[in-house]
C-alpha positions, 0 to 999 in steps of 0.5 A, spaced: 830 736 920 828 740 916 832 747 914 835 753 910 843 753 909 846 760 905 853 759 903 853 753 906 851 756 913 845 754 917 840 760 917 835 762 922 830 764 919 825 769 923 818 771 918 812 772 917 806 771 912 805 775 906 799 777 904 796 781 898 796 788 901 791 792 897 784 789 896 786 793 887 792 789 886 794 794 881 795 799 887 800 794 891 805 798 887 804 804 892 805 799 898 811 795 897 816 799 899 813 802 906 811 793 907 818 790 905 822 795 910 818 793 916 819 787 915 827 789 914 826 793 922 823 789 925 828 784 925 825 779 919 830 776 914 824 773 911 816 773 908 813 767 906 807 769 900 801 766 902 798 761 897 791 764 898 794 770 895 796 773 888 804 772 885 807 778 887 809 784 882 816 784 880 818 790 884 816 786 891 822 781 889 826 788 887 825 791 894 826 784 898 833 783 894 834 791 895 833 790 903 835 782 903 829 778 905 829 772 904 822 769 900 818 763 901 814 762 895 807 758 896 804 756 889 797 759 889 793 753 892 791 754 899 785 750 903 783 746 898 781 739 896 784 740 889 782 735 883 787 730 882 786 729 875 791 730 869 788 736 866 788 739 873 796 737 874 798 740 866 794 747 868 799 747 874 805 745 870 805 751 866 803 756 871 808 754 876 813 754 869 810 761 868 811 764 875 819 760 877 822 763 870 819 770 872 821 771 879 827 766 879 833 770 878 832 774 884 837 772 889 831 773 895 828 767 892 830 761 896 824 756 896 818 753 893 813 751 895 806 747 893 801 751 896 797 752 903 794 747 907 792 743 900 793 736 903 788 735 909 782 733 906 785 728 904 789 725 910 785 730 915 777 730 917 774 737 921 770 735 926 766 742 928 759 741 928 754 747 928 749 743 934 743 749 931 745 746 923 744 738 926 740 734 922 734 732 925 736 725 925 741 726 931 738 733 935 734 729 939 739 724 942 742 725 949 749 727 946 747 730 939 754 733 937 757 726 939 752 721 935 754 726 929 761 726 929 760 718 930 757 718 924 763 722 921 768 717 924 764 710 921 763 714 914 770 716 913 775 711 918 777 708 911 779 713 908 782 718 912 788 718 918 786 724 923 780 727 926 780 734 927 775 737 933 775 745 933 774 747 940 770 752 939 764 748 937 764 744 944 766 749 949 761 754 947 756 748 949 759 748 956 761 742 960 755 738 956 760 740 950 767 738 952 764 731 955 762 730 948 769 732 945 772 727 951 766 722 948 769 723 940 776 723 942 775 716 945 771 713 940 776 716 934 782 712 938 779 706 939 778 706 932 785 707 932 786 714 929 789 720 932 786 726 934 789 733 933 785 738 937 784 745 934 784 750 939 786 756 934 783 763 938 784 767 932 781 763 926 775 764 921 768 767 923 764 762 925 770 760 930 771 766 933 763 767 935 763 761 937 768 761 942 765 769 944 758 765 946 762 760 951 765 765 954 762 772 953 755 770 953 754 768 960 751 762 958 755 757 960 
């Protein structure tokens, strides 16, 4: 399993996100303190900074050793497909050298890690159809948003493992939508791949209108 020992003790850890707290990152300087000691009230022994963030300043590892919170350390690398290529892998060697030979000798630093969410396009496909952008090939089928995710499926099911269907876009259709997401899950395991359905409320944009359609709109 996977867990974090201090002192050769188990640690429980209790956390949350790090994100950057000021749009001019040159004024975090004024928040760092007020932000670390909440987490410090509120029970937390560690921050996880974000990938899709900024490295933070020196003071934020000062406040954290100062009030003993732990910190995971994303690289900045977040929802992605980044280039696999040796240009791009030696641009990131020195960044990472640069960034750990800066913050290393803090004892809050407890972990690093490569990024955020950068290893899903390669393992993952999102099945989140926008019936009013379909392409005209499939708006006229009597289960448009299925023909399109079966689409999806036969173009990538070499490549890939799972599919990940985002409930917003079916329930918004009402039960005509959740039928052709019961149709793309069993069309997706019958070409053997696992479905990871996402039901996440508080996502992006798109998303979150998209399940205020379904619910609020009144028209399903």
């Amino acid at each position: 399993h996977f867990a974090l020992y201090v002192n050769n003790k188990l640690c429980r850890c209790r956390g949350a996100n790090w994100v950057p707290i000021s749009l001019l990152h040159s004024q975090d300087n004024a928040g760092y303190e007020e932000a670390v000691r909440n987490f410090k009230d509120a029970n937390c022994n560690m921050v996880r900074v974000w990938g899709g963030g900024v490295y933070e300043q020196d003071e934020f590892f000062d406040l954290c050793d100062k009030y003993g919170i732990m910190v995971w350390q994303d690289m900045m690398l977040a929802c992605h497909a980044y280039p696999m290529t040796e240009d791009f892998y030696q641009a990131m060697q020195i960044e990472c050298e640069v960034v750990a030979k800066r913050i290393r000798n803090h004892p809050s630093l407890v972990l690093y890690c490569g990024g955020n969410e950068t290893d899903w396009p390669y393992v993952c496909v999102g099945l989140d159809p926008d019936l009013a952008k379909m392409p005209d090939c499939v708006k006229g089928a009597k289960y448009p948003i299925f023909e399109f995710n079966k689409a999806i499926i036969d173009a990538t099911a070499d490549a890939v493992c799972c599919y990940k269907p985002q409930a917003a876009y079916y329930e918004n259709l009402g039960w005509q939508g959740m039928e052709m997401l019961e149709r793309t899950i069993a069309y997706a395991k019958v070409e053997g791949m696992f479905v990871i359905a996402d039901i996440k409320r508080g996502d992006i944009g798109s998303t979150a209108s998209a399940y205020a359609e379904g619910w609020l709109s009144g028209a399903n």
